[in-house]
N, CA, C and O of each residue as an XYZ file, in Angstrom:
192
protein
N      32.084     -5.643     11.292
C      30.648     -5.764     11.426
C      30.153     -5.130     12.733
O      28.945     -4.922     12.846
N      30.948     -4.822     13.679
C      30.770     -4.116     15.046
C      30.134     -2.647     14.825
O      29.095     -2.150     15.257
N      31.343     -2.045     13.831
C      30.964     -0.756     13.509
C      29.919     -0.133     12.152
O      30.167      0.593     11.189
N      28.655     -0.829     12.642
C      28.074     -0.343     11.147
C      27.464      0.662     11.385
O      27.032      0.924     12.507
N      27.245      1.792      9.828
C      26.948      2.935     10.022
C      25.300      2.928     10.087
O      24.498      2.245      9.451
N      25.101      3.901     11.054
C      23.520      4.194     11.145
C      23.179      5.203     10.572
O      23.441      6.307     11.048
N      22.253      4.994      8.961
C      22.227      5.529      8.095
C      20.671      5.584      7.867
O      20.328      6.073      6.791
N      19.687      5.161      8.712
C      18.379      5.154      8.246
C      17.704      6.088      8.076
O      16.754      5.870      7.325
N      17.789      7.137      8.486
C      17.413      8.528      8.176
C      17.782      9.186      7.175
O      17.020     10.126      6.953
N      18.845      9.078      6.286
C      19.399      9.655      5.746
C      18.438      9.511      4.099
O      18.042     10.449      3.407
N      18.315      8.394      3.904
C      16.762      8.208      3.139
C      15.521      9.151      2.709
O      15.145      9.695      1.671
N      14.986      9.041      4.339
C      13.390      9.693      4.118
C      14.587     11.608      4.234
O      13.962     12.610      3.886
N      15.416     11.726      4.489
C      15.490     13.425      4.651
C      16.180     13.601      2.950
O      16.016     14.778      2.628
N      16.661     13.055      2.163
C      16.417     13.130      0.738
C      15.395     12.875      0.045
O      15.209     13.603     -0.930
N      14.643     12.029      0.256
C      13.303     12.655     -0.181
C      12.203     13.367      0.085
O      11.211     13.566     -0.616
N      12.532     13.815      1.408
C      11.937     15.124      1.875
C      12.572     16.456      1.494
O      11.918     17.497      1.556
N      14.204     16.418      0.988
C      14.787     17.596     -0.004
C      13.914     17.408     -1.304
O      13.276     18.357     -1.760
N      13.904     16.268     -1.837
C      13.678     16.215     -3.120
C      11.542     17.050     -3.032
O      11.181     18.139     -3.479
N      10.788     16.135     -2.414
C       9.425     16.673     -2.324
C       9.524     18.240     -2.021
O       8.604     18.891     -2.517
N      10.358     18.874     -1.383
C      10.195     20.364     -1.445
C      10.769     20.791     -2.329
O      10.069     21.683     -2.808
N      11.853     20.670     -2.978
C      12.482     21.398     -4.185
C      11.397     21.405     -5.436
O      10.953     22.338     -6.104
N      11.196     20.226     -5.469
C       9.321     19.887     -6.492
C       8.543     20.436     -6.228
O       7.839     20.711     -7.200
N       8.027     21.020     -4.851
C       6.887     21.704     -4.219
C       7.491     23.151     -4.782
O       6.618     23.659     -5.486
N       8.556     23.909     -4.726
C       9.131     25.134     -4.655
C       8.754     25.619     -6.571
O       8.267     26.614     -7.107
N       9.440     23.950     -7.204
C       8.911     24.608     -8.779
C       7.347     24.159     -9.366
O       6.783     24.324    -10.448
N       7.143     23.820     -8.692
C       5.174     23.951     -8.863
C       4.747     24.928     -8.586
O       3.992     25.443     -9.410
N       5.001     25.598     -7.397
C       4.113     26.932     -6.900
C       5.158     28.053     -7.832
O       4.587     29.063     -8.243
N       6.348     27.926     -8.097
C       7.022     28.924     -9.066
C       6.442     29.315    -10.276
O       6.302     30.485    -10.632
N       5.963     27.901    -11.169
C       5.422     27.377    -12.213
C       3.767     28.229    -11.942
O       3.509     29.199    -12.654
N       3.042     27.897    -11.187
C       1.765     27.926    -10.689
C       1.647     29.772    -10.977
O       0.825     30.257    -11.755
N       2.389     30.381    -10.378
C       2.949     31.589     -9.729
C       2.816     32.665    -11.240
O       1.940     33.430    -11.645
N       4.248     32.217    -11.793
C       4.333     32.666    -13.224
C       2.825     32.822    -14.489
O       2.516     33.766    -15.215
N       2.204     31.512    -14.308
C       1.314     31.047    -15.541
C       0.328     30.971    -15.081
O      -0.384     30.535    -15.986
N      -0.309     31.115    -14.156
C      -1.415     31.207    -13.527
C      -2.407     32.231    -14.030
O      -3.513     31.980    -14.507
N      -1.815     33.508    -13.844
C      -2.856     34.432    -14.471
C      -3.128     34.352    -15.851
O      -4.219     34.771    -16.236
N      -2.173     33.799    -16.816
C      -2.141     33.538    -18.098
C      -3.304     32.477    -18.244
O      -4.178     32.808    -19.045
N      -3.491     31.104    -17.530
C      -4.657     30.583    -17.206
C      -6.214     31.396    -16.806
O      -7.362     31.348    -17.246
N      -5.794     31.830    -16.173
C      -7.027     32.758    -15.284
C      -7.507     33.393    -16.677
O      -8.663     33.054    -16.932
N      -7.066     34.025    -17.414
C      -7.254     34.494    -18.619
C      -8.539     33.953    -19.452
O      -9.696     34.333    -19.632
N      -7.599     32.694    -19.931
C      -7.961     31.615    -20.443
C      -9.626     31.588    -20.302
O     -10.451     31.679    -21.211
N      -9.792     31.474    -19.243
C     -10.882     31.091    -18.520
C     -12.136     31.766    -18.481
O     -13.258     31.289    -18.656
N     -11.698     33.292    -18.152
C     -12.423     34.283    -18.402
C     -13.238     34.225    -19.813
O     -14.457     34.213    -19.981
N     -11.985     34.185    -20.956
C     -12.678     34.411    -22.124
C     -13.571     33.314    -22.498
O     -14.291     33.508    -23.477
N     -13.639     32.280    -21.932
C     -14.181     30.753    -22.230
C     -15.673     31.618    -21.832
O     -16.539     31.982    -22.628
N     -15.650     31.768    -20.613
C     -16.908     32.333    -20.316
C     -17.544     33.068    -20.184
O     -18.676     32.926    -19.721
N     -16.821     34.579    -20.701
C     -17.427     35.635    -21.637
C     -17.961     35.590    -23.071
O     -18.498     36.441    -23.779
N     -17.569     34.072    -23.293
C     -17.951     33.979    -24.740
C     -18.917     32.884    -24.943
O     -19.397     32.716    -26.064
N     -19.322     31.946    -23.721
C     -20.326     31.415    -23.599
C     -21.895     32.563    -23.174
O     -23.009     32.058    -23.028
């Protein structure tokens, strides 16, 4: 019980890997399909 490991960090810096790896395939996602959206959009309101 003398030697316990100090591990409290080790926590918030996996879910600070995890929130950027998620951030990396959103803007990938975003990136790819976006203009395909943008599209979308256009014709909505060229045709209004």
């Amino acid at each position: 019980m003398l030697y316990l490991p100090h591990e409290e960090g080790q926590g918030l810096v996996e879910y600070a890997l995890i929130l950027v790896l998620v951030a990396v395939v959103v803007i990938a996602i975003l990136a790819l399909v976006g203009p395909a959206i943008g599209n979308v959009f256009s014709n909505i309101v060229q045709n209004i």
